[in-house]
C-alpha positions as CSV (number, residue, x, y, z in Angstrom):
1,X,22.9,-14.1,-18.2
2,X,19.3,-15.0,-18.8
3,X,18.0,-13.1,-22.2
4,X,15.0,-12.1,-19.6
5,X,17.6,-10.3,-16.9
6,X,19.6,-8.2,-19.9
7,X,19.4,-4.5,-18.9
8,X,18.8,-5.6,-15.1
9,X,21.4,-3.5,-13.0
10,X,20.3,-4.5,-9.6
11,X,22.7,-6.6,-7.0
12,X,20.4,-9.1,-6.5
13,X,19.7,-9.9,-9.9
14,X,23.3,-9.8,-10.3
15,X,23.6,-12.4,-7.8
16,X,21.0,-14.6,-9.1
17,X,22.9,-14.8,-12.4
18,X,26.0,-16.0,-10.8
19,X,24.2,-18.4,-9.3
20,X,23.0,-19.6,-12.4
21,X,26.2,-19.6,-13.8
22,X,28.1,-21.8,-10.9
23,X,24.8,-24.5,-11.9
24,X,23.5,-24.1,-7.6
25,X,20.3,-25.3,-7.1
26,X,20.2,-27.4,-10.3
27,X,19.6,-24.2,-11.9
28,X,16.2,-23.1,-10.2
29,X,15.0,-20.1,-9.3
30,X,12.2,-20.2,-6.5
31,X,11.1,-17.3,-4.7
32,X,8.9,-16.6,-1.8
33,X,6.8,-13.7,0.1
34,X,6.0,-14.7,3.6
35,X,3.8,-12.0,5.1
36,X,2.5,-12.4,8.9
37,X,-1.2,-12.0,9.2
38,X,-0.9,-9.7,12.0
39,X,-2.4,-6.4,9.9
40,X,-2.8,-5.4,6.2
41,X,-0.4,-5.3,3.8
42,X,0.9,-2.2,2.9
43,X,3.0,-0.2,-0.3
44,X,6.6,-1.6,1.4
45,X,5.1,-4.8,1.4
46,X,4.4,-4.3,-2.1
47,X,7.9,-3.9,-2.9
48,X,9.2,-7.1,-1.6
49,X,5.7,-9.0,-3.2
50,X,6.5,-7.4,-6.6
51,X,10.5,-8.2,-6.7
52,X,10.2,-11.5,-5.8
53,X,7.4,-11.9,-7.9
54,X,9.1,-10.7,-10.9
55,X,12.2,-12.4,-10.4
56,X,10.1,-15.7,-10.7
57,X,8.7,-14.0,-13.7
58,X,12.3,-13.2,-15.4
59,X,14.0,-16.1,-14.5
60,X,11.5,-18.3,-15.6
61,X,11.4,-19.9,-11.6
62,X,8.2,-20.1,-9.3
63,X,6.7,-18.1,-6.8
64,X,5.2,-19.2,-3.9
65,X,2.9,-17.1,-1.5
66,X,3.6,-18.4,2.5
67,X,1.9,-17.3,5.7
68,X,4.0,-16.6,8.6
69,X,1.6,-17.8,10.7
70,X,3.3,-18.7,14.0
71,X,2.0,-16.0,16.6
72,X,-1.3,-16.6,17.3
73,X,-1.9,-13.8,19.9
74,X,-1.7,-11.3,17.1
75,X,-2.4,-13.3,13.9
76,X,-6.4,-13.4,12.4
77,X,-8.4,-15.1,9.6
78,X,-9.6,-11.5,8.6
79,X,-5.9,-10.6,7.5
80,X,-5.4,-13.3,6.1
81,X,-8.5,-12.6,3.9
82,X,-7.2,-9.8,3.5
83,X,-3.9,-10.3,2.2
84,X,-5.3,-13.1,-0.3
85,X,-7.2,-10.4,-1.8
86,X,-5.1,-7.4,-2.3
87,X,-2.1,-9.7,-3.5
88,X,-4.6,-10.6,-6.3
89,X,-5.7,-7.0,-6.9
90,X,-1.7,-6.6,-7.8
91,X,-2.3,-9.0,-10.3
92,X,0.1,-11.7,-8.6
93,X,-0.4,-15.4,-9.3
94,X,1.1,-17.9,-7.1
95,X,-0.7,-20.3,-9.2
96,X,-1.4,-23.6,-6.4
97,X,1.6,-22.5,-4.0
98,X,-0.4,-21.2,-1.2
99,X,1.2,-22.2,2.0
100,X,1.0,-21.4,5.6
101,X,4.1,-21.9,8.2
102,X,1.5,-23.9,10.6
103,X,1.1,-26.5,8.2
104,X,4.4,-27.7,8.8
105,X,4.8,-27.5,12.4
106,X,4.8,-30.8,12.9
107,X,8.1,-31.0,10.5
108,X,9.6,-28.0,12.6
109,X,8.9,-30.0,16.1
110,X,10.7,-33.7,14.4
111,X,13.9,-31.2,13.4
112,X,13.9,-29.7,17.1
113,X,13.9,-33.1,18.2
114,X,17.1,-34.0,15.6
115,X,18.4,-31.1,16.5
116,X,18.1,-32.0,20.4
117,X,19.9,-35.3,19.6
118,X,22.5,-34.1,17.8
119,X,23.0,-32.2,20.8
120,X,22.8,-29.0,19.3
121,X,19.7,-27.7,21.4
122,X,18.4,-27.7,24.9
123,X,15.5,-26.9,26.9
124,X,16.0,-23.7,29.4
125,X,14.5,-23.0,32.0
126,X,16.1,-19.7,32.3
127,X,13.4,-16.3,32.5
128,X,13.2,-14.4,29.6
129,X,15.0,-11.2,31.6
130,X,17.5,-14.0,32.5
131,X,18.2,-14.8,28.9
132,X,18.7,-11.2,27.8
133,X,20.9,-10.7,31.2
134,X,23.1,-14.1,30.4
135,X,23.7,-12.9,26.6
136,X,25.9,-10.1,27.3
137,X,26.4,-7.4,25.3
138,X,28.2,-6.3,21.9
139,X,31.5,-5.8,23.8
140,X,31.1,-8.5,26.4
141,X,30.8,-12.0,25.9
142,X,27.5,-14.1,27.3
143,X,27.4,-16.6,29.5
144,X,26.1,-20.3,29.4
145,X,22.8,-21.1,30.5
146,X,22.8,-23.3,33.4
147,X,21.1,-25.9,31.5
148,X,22.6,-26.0,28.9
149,X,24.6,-29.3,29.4
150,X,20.9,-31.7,30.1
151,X,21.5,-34.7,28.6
152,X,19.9,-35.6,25.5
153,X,17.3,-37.8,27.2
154,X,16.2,-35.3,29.7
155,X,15.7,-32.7,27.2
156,X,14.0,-34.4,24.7
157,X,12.0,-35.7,27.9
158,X,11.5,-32.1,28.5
159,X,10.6,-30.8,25.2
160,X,8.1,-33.3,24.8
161,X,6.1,-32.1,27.9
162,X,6.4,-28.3,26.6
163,X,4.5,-29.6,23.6
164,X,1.5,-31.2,25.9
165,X,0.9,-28.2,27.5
166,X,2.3,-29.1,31.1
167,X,4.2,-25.8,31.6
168,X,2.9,-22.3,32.0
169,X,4.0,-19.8,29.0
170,X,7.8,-18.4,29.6
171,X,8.0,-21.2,32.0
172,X,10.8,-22.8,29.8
173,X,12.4,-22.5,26.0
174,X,13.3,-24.2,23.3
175,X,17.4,-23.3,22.7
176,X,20.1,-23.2,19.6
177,X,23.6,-24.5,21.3
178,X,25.8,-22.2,19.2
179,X,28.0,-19.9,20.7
180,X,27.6,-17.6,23.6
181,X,31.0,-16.1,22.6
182,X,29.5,-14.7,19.3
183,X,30.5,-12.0,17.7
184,X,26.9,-11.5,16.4
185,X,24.4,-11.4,19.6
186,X,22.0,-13.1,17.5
187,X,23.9,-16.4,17.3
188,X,24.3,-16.6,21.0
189,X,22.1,-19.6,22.1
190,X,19.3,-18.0,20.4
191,X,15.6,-19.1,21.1
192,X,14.0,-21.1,18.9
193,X,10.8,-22.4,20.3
194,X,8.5,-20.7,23.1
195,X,5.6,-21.7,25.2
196,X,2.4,-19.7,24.5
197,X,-1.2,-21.2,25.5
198,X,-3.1,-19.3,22.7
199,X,-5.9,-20.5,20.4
200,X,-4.5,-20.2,16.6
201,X,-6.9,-19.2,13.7
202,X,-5.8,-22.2,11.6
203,X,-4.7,-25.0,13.9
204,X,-7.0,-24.5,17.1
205,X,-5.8,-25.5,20.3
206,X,-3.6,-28.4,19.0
207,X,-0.4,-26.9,19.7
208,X,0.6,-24.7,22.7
209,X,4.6,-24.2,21.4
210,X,5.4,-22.4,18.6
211,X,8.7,-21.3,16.4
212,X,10.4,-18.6,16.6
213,X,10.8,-16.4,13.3
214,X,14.6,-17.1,13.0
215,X,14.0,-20.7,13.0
216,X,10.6,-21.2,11.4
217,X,11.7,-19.1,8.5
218,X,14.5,-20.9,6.9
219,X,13.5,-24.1,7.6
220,X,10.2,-23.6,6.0
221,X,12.0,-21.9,3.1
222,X,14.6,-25.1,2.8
223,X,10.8,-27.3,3.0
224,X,9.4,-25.3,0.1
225,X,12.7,-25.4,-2.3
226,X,13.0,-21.4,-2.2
227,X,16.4,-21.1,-3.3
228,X,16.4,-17.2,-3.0
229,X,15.0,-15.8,0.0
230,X,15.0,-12.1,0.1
231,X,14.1,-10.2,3.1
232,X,14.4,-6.3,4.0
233,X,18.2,-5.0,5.3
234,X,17.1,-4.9,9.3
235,X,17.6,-9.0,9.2
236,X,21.0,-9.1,7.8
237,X,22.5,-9.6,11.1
238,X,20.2,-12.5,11.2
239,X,22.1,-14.4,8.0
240,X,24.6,-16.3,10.3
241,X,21.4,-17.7,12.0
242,X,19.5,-18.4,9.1
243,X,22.6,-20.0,7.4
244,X,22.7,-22.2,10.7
245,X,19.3,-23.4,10.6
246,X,19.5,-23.9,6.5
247,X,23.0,-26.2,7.6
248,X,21.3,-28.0,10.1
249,X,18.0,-29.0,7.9
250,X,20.2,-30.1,5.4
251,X,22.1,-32.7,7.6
252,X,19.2,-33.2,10.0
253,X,16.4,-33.5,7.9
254,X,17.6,-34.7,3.8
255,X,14.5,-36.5,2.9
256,X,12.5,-33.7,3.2
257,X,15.1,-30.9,2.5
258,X,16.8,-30.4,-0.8
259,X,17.5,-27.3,-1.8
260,X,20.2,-24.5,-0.1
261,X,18.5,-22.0,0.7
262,X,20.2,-18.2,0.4
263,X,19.2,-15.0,2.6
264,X,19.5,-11.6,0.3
265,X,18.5,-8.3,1.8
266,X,17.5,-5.4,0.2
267,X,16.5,-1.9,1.4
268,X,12.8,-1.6,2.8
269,X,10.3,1.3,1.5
270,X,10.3,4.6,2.9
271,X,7.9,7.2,2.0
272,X,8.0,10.9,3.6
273,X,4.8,12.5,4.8
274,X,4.3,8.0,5.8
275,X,4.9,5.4,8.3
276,X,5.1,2.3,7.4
277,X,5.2,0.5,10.3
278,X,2.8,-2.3,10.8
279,X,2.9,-1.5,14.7
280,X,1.9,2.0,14.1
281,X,-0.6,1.7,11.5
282,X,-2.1,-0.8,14.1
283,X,-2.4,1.7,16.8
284,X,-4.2,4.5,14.0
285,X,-6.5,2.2,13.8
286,X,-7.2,0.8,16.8
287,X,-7.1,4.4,18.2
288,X,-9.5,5.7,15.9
289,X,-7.1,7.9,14.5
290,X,-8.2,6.4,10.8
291,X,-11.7,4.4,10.2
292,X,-10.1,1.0,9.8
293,X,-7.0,-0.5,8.0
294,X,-8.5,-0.1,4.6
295,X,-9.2,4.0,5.4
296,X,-8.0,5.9,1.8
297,X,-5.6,7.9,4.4
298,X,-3.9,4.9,5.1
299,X,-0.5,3.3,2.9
300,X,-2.5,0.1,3.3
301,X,-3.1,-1.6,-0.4
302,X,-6.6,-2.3,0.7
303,X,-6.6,1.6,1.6
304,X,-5.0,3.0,-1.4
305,X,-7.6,0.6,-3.4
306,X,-10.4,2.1,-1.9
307,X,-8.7,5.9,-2.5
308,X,-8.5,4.9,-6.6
309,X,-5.0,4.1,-6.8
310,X,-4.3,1.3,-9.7
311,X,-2.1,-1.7,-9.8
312,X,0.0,-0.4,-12.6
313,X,0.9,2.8,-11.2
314,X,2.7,0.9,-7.6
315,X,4.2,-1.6,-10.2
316,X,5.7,1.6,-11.9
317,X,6.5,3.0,-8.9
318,X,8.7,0.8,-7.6
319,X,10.4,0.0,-10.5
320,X,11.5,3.8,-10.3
321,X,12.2,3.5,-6.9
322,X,14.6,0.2,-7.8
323,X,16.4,-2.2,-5.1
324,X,19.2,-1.2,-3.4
325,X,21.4,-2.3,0.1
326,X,21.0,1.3,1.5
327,X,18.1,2.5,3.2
328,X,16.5,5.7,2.1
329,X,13.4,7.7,2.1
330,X,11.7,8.1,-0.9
331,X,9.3,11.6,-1.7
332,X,5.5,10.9,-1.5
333,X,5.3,13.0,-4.8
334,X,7.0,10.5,-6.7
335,X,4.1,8.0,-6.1
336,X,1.8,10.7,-7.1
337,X,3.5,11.2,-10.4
338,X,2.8,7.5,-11.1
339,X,-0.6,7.8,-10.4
340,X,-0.9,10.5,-12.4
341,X,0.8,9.0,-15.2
342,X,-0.8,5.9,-15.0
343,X,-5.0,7.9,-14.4
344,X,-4.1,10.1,-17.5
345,X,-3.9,7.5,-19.8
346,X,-7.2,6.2,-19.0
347,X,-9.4,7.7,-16.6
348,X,-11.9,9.5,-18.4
349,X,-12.1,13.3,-18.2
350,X,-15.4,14.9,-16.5
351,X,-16.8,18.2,-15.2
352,X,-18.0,18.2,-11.5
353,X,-18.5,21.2,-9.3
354,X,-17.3,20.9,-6.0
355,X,-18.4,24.2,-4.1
356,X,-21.5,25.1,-6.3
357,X,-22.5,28.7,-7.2
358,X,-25.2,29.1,-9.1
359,X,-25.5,31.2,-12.9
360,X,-28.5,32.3,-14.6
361,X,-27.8,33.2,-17.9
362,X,-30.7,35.3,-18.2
363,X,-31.0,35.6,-22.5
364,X,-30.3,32.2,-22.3
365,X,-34.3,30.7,-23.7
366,X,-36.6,29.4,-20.5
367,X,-37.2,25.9,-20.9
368,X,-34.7,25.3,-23.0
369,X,-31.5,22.5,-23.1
370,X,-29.0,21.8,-25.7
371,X,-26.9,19.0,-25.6
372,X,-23.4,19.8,-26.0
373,X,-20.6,17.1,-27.2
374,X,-17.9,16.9,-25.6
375,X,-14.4,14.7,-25.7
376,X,-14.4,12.3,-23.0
377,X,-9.9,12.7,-23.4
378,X,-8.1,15.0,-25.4
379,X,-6.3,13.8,-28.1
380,X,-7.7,10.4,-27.8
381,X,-10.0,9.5,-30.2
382,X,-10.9,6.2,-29.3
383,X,-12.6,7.2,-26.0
384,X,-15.4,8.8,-28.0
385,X,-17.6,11.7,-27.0
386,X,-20.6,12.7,-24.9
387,X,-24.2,14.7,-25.0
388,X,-23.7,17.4,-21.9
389,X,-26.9,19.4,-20.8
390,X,-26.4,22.9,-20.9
391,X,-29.3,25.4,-20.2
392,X,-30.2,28.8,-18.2
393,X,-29.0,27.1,-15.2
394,X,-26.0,26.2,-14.2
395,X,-23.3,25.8,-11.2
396,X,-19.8,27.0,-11.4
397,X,-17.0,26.9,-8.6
398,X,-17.3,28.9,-6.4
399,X,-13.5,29.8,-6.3
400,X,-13.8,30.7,-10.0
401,X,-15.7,33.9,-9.0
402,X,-14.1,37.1,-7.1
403,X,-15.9,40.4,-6.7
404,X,-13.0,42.2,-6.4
405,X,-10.2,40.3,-8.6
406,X,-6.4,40.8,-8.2
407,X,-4.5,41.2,-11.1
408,X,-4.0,38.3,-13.5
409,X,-7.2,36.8,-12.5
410,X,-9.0,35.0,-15.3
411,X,-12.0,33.6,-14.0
412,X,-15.5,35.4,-13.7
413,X,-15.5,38.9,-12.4
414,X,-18.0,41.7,-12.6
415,X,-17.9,42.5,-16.3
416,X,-15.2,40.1,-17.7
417,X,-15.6,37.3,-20.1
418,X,-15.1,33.8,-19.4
419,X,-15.4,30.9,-21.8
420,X,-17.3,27.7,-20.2
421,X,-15.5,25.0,-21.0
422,X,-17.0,22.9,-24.2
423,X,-20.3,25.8,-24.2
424,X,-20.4,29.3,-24.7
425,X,-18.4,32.5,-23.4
426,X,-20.6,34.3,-20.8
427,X,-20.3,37.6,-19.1
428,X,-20.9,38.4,-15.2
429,X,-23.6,40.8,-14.9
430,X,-25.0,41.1,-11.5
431,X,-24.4,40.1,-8.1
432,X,-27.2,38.2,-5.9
433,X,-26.2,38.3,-2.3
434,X,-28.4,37.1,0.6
435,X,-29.0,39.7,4.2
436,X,-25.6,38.5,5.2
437,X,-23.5,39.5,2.1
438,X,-23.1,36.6,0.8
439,X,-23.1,35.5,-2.7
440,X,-25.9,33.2,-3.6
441,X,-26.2,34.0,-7.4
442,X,-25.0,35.4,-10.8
443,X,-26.5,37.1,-13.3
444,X,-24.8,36.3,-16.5
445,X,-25.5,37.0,-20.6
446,X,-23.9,34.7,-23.1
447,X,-22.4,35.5,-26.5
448,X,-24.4,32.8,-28.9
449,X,-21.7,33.7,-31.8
450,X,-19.1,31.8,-29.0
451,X,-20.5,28.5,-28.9
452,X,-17.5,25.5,-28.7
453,X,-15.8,24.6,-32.4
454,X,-17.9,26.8,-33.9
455,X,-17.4,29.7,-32.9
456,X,-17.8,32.8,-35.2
457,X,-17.1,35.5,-32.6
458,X,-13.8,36.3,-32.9
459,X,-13.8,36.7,-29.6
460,X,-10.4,35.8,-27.6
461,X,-11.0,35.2,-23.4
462,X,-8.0,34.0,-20.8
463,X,-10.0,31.9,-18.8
464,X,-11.8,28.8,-19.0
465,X,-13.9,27.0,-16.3
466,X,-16.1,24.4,-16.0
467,X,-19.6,23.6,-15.0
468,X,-22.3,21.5,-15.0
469,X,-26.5,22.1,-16.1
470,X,-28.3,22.3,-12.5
471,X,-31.6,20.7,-13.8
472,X,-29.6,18.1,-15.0
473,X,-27.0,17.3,-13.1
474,X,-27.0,14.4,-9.5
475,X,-26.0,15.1,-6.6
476,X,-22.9,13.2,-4.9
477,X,-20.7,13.3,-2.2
478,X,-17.0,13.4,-2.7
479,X,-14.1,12.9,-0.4
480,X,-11.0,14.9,-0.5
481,X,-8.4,13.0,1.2
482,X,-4.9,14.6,1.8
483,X,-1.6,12.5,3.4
484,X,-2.3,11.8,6.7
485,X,0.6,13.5,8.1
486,X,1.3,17.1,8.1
487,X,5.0,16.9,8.4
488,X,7.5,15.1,6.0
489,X,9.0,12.8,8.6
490,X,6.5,11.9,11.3
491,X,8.5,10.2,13.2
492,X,11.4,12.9,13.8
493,X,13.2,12.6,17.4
494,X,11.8,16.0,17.9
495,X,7.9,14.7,18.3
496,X,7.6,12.1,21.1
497,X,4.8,11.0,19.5
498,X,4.4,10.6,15.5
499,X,0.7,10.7,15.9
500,X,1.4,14.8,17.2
501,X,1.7,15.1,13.5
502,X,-1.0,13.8,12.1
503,X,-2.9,16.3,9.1
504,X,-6.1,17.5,10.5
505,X,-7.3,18.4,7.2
506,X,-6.8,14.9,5.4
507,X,-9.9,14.3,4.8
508,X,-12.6,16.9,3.7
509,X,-15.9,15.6,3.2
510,X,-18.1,17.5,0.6
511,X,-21.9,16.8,1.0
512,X,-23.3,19.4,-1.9
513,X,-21.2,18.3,-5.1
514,X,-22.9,18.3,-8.3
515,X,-21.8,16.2,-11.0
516,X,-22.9,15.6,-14.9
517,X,-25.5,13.4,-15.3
518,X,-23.2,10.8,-17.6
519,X,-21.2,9.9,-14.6
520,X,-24.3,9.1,-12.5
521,X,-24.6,5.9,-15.2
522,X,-20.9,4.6,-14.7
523,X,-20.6,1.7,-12.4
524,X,-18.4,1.9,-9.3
525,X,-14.8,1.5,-9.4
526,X,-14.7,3.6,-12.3
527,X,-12.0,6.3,-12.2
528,X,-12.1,10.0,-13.8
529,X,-10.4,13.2,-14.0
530,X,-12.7,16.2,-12.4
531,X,-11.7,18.8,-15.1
532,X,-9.3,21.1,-13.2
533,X,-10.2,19.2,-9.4
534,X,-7.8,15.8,-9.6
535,X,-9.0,11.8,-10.4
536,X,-11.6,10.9,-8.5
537,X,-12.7,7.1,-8.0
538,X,-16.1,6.2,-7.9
539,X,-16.2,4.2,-4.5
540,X,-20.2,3.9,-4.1
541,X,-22.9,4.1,-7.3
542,X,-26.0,2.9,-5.7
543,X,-28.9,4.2,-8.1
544,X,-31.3,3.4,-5.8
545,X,-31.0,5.7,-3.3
546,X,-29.6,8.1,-5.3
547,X,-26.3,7.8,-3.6
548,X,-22.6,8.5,-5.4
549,X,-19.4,8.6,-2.9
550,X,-16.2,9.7,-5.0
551,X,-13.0,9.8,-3.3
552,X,-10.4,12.2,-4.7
553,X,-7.3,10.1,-5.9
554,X,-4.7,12.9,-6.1
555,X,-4.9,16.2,-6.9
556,X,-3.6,17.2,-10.4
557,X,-0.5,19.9,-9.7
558,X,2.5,17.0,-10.2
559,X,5.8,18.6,-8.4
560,X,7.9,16.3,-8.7
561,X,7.9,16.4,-12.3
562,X,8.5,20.4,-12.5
563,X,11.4,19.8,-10.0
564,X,13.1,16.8,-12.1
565,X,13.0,18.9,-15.3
């Protein structure tokens, strides 16, 4: 066992060991992820990036990043942009093994044509309702295609003129000659090239057939040496027809082909209160459910980037959520535990008030502003300390005031003393409502004798809040994003339609949030902890117009670690 694996529990790393030990593949490890630029990449994708990745990592192999680029109707440059950048957000280096399946399609068409000779394929002329009727079904056997005897000539003949584009799309296919008889539907005759008249984002017009998956994928995984191709536990009925293919370019194709490649599959990623389908996040965005693949609502990396989430907290995430054969769902609060794991080792801690009500602390001197210092993280020395403004004026929450308090209420109340938090203690005096009732002001006194590690009061209050100075303090606009999905499983056979369950209160946009003026300086992408509100990430800082977008992160209460104590 490689001293790099020790400790690793996991099957497949189990696997890969006893590989090793039998000496297969001249002792390499070479891994792959092969994403289809069809959409963004989301947090399940993450989990097969990061595995593979860090098995190249551990057994000291390589890692290659390969577009499965092979449906151009769907496929675009702008996920492929896309993809390229969040991988590198994760911190993933593929170092010069950038590949795309396109590049060698003109490989894939010289093994079809070894394949036709070796008369183990043939050109069909069957419809594709034909097919599916011909196959039969799990308990019946299928029948043979009644072309499926052509002669070599006449279907290489064929083939040929598929490839210049003289037949219509589904006109005619590309066909495996395995066994119709198969046990496993997938080996029966299976398709392996199609006719589609599409314009591709890499390759233009040049080629009017393209592979299917089961085919282009482990030939292109035998081209590239991966000797470990892992893929999520829906394919494994497709390992017979992988192993076929891998067989075949062996035989078919040895000066290009070396190593054998092996099909492992693992559990995919799921996530209540999520889907994580790349068909249904499609339609949320195309029907404006979200605003775009990269909306903070959505399990997209690009979206969680923009929301504040970190690369270190999905790394730790799925290392807790580990690799297994068995599909399961994993709890959403998990993932928040990570973040807040990860965001309280570094994000720095900051007051902002989120539904401002304003306090005059009228023996508080006019004109006057002391600066207060403050720790910018508890117990942490080395993130230093800040100046705060603190003067007559100031906001609080507005949830941290009740006329008319029930029991065990320590905020600010008609005559009750409250500590500000790093400032004074103050005490509610009077109540400033406008014609309609509602409260628009405070009247407060403060207890000099109270001020912050210093004080000489004596003086012991339950609550603490926070505030910020209103002359002082910038105005920004902060969004509070919740999941996107009011129920755990959205996709429940009681809803016909997971989109039924969508969260109309997942995002909140705030418009009159004041924050201290030291955030106002930090540059954007910088992530804090609203004292008492959640982390917030700093998505927009332009100075010039004044403008600062924060989008809340996640929300500070952590469940899931209550309920695992």
């Amino acid at each position: 066992m490689s001293s790099a694996t020790e400790g690793k529990t996991n099957f497949i790393y189990t696997l890969i060991n006893k590989d090793l030990e039998e000496g297969k593949n001249n002792g390499e490890v070479h891994t792959r992820f092969p994403p289809e630029p069809n959409g963004y990449l989301h947090i399940g994708h993450a989990k097969a990036l990061l595995l593979n990745y860090k098995i190249a990592l551990d057994f000291n192999g390589k890692f290659n990043l390969r577009f499965d680029d092979t449906n151009p109707i769907k496929e675009e440059q702008m996920f492929v942009d896309s993809i390229i950048a969040d991988i590198r957000w994760l911190g993933i280096d593929w170092e010069e093994r950038l590949f795309f399946s396109s590049s060698s399609f003109e490989a894939k068409f010289a093994f079809a044509e070894r394949l036709i000779k070796a008369g183990r394929a043939f050109v069909c002329d069957l419809t594709p309702e034909e097919i599916r009727e011909y196959r039969g079904t799990l308990t019946e056997s299928g029948k043979e295609s009644p072309y499926r005897n052509r002669t070599v000539a006449e279907n290489i003949t064929l083939f040929a003129r598929m490839r210049s584009g003289e037949f219509q799309n589904g006109a005619r296919v590309l066909r495996a000659k395995i066994d119709m008889s198969s046990g496993n539907l997938n080996m029966r005759d299976p398709v392996l090239y199609r006719i589609l008249h599409a314009h591709h984002h890499r390759t233009g017009d040049t080629w009017c057939i393209y592979p299917m998956y089961d085919f282009d994928h482990p030939f292109t995984d035998v081209l590239e040496g991966i000797t470990h191709s892992l893929c999520s536990i829906e394919y494994s009925d497709h390992r017979p027809l992988y192993d076929w293919v891998v067989e075949n370019a062996l035989e078919l194709m040895p000066e290009i082909c070396k190593y054998r490649s092996q099909q492992n599959e693992f559990a995919r990623l799921n996530m209540t209160y999520t889907v994580l389908s790349k068909r249904k996040l499609r339609r949320l965005v195309e029907e404006g459910f979200v605003h775009g693949w990269d909306d903070p609502r959505m399990p997209t990396i690009a979206g969680l980037r923009r929301r504040g989430v970190t690369p270190a907290a999905i790394a730790d995430f799925q290392e807790r959520v580990g690799v297994a054969r068995a599909d399961s769902t994993v709890d959403l609060a998990l993932f928040e535990h990570c973040l807040r794991e990860d965001l309280g080792k570094t994000a720095l801690r900051m007051m902002a008030v989120l539904e401002p009500l304003k306090v005059v602390i009228t023996n508080w001197p006019l004109g006057k502003i002391e600066l207060l210092e403050l720790e910018n993280m508890p117990d942490e020395k080395t993130a230093g300390t800040r100046l705060v403004p603190f003067g007559r004026e100031i906001y609080v929450e507005a949830e941290d005031f009740m006329e008319e308090p029930p029991k065990k209420f320590h905020r600010l109340t008609p005559g009750q003393e409250v500590r500000l938090k790093g400032a004074y203690v103050i005490r509610c005096e009077e109540i400033i409502k406008d014609t309609a009732g509602k409260i628009t002001e405070l009247r407060c006194t403060y207890d000099p004798l109270t001020k912050s590690g210093e004080d000489e009061s004596g003086k012991k209050v339950k609550g603490v809040i926070h505030w910020v100075e209103i002359q002082h303090s910038v105005k920004a606009t902060v969004r509070l994003y919740d999941s996107l999905f009011s129920k755990e499983n959205p996709e429940d056979e009681e809803t016909d339609d997971f989109t039924a369950n969508i969260n109309p209160n997942s995002l909140i946009t705030l418009t009159n949030v004041f924050v201290e003026p030291a955030i106002a300086q930090a540059p954007a992408g910088s992530r804090f902890q609203f004292i008492r509100k959640g982390y917030f990430y700093l998505e927009v800082n332009d100075a010039s117009k004044g403008e600062l977008v924060f989008n809340r992160t996640v929300v500070l209460k952590d469940t899931w670690a209550k309920i695992n104590k």
